[in-house]
N, C-alpha and C positions, 0 to 999 in steps of 0.2 A: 539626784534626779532619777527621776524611774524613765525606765526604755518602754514603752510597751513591744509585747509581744507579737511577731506578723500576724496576722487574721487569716482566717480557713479560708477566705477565697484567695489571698496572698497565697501561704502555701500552696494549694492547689495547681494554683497557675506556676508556680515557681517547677511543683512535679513535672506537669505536662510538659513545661520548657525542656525539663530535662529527657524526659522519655522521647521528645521532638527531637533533639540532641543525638541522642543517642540510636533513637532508630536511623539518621542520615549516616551516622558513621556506621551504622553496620551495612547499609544499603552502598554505601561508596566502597566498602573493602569486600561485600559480598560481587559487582561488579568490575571490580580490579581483578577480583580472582578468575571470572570469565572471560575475559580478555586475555590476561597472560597464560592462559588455561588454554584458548581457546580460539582469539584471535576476534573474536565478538564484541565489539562496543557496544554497549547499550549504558554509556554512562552520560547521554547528553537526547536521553527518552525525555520524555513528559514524566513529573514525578510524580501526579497524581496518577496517569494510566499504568505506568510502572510498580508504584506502591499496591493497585488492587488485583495486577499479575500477581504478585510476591504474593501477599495475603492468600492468592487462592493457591500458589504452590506451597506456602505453608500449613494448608490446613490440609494437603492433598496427602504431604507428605509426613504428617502431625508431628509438625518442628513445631517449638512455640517464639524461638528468636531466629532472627536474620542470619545472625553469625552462627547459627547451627549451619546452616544451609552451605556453607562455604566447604571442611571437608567433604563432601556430599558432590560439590562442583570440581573439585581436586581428583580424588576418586573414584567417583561415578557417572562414565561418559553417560548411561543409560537416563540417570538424573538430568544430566543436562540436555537430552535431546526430548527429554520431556518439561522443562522449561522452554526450550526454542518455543516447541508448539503453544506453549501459553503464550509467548511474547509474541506469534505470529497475526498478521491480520487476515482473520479467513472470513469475516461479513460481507460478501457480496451476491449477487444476482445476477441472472440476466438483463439486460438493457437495465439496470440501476440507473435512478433517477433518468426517466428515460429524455425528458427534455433535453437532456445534455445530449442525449444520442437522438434527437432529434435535429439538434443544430448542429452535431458531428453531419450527420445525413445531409443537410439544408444548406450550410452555412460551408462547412472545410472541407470534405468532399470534394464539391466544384473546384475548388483551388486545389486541392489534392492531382487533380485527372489532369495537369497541364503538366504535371512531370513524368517523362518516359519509365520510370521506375518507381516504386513508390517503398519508404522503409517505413515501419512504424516500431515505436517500443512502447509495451504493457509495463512500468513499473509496479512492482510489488502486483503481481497477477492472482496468487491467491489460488484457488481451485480452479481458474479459466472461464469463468463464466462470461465476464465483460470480453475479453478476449475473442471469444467466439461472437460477440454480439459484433463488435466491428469485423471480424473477416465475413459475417452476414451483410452489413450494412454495404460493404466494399465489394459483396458479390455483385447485390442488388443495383449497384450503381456504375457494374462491368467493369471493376479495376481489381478487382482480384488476383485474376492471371499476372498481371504487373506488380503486384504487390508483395510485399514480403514483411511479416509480423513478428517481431523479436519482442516476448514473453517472458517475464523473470522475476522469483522470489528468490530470499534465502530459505525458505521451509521446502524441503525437498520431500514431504509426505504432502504437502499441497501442488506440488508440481507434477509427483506419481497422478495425483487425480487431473489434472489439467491436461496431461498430457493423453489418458485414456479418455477423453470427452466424453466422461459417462456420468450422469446423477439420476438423482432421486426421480423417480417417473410421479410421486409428488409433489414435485415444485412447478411443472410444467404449466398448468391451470397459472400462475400467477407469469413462470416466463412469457407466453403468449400473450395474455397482458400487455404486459413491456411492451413487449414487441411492437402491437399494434401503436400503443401511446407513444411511441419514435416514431412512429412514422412506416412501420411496415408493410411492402407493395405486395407481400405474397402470401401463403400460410407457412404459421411457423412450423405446422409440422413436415413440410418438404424438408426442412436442415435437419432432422434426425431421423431414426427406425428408432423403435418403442418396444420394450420388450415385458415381462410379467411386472417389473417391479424398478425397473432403471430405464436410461432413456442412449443413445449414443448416436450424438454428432456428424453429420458426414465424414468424409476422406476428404470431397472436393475441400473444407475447411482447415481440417488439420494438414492437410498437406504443404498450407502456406503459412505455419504458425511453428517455429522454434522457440521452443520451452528452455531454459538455460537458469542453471543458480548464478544468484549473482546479489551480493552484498553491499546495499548502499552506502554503506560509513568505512568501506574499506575499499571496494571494485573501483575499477576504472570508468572511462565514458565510453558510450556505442556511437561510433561516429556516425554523422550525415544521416542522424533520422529526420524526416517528413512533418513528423507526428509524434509527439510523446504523449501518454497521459498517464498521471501520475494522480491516482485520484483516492481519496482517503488514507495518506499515506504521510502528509507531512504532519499533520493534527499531533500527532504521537510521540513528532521530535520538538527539543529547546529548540530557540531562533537559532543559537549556533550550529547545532545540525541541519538545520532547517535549509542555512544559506551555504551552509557544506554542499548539500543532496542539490539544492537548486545553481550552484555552480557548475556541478556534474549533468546536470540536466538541460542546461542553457550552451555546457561547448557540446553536447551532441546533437544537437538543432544545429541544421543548415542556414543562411539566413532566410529570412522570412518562411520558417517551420513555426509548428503552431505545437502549443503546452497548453491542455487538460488537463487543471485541477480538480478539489471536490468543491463544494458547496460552499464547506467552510473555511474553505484553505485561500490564501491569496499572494500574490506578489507583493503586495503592498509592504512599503519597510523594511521588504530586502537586499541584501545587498546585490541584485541583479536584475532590481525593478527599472534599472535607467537604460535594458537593453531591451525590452518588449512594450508591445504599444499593446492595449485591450481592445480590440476593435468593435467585440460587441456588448454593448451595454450591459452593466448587471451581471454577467456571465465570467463566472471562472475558467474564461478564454482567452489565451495571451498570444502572441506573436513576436515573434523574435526580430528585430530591426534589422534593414539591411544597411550594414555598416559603411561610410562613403569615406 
């Protein structure tokens, strides 16, 4: 009896298996080594946003395999503080997606001003931009003074800039934008001074905004916040991180505080969707239940 022989698309696909194979083990043991390195999980990211970090530290760094990269992580803090920044999420704007900061304005606000104090926390803040849009929207609506804004990534060259409220004096043309499309009662250029080429922030702003590192797969909870919003931030993790980060997110809401996702992020299906209600339709806006 003759065997035939596998066919070239047979092989092929049997290669790819393997090289599929084989780049997961080197992606698992290149992340093992950061962690015990470093105290860093990043082994429950998203694989497809993770695998196109790695690609671009590889070709940054012109390794041609995963597991080069590992003594690299062993040896060279310098390496790895330049991986953070590639793993960091620095895509945001002022008043991004400004709808959402227009029913922040409309919508939770109003409910925000019945408590004598008010806490907020910025998850994964990024450079500050959003950050500053709520301690604007919070001026505009005279709870500021009462207010107190707790700010936090783990990339602490995005926090240097966050914390100096200074950008590009060309992105201003599109912040103002925003601005108006939330809902803005005044001009935006009263919140900064403008200078040849950068732009910086008031004092009356930053002075109610603590900027702090703080590590979601590892940090604890900020108790008795108001307000969280945590927005383009889960996208990036597995559901199991996901319901990790939204555990930690859910005991630092007070009851009936309010959680700001993104767009594309939801409660739905996780394991802490049975403790907030969605009050507004369509909207990645939840509320935390008051427990009886």
């Amino acid at each position: 009896m003759t065997v035939k022989e596998p066919s070239k698309a047979i092989l092929s696909e049997l290669k790819l298996l393997s090289q599929e194979n084989t780049t997961a083990l080197e992606v698992d043991m290149f992340l093992d080594a950061i962690y015990k390195q470093y105290g860093y999980d990043f082994r429950h990211y998203a694989r497809s946003s993770l695998l196109r970090r790695i690609d671009h530290c590889l070709e940054r760094e012109k390794k041609r395999y995963i597991s080069e990269l590992i003594p690299c992580v062993i040896h060279d803090r310098f390496f790895f503080d330049r991986f953070l920044q590639d793993m960091s999420i620095t895509v945001t704007s002022m008043f991004r997606d400004p709808h959402m900061f227009k029913m922040l304005r409309e919508k939770i606000i109003p409910k925000l001003s019945t408590y004598p104090s008010i806490n907020i926390w910025h998850v994964g803040c990024a450079t500050g931009e959003e950050v500053y849009s709520t301690a604007i929207i919070l001026d505009e609506a005279g709870l500021l003074n009462r207010s107190r804004i707790y700010a936090t990534d783990y990339n602490n060259n995005s926090l240097t800039v966050a914390e100096s409220a200074t950008y590009p004096i060309a992105g201003i043309r599109q912040f103002s934008k925003n601005y108006q499309d939330s809902g803005g009662l005044s001009s935006f250029a009263d919140y900064y001074h403008a200078g040849a080429d950068s732009v910086v922030f008031s004092n009356k702003l930053r002075n109610k905004i603590t900027f702090a590192h703080h590590n979601l797969m590892k940090d604890g909870v900020f108790a008795e916040m108001h307000l969280i919003l945590c927005r383009n931030v889960l996208i990036y993790f597995d559901q199991t991180l996901q319901n990790q980060v939204l555990t930690t997110l859910a005991d630092s809401l007070v009851h009936r505080g309010f959680l700001m996702l993104g767009d594309k992020e939801s409660l739905d299906f996780s394991s802490v969707a049975q403790l907030f209600d969605k009050p507004f339709n369509k909207q990645r806006i939840y509320r935390k239940k008051l427990l009886t």
